[in-house]
Steps between C-alpha positions, in 0.01 A plus 500: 500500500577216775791383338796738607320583853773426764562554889680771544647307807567148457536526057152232524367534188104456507509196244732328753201592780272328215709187493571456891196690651753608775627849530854610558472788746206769661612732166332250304178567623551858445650483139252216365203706675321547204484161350502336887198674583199331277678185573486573869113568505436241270686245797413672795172674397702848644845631448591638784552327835178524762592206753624196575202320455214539195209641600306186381705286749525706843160382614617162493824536673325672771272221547837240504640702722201490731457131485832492649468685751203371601629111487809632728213623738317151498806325576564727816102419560498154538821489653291721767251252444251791432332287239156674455735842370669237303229371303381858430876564421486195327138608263653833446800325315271256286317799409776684348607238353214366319487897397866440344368179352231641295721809371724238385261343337416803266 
């Protein structure tokens, strides 16, 4: 049933997308629905679109994005020469990223 299936668009023929795992237009995804779909879930556990980021993986990019932000803020501290917020500053970012660490580690 695969064999004739082609875009009405671009003329891709889905052995072609087989062979070069690229498609040729947006009416690809449309006319090879059916047999993009299972192959869709089976690589992205969905297939639709949800985010930008997998679920699995926002946690951790908020926590890299807060260890930024809070090293920008300890640089600004000790050019202060606040020190003692520093150090807390400074505790706050080991702790996050010993918490990184150990998911890593899984």
């Amino acid at each position: 049933p695969v064999k004739g299936i082609k875009c009405t668009n671009c003329n891709l023929t889905y052995d072609e997308f087989k062979q070069s795992g690229k498609l040729g237009c947006s009416v690809c995804y449309h006319d090879f629905r059916e047999q993009l779909t299972p192959l869709l879930r089976r690589l992205h556990g969905n297939s639709e679109h949800v985010g930008k980021v997998p679920r699995q993986s926002k946690g951790k990019l908020n926590k890299i994005t807060k260890i930024k932000q809070l090293k920008k803020e300890l640089q600004e501290l000790v050019f202060k020469e606040e020190y003692e917020k520093a150090a807390k500053i400074r505790d706050e970012i080991l702790k996050l990223e010993g918490v990184l660490k150990k998911k890593n580690a899984k």
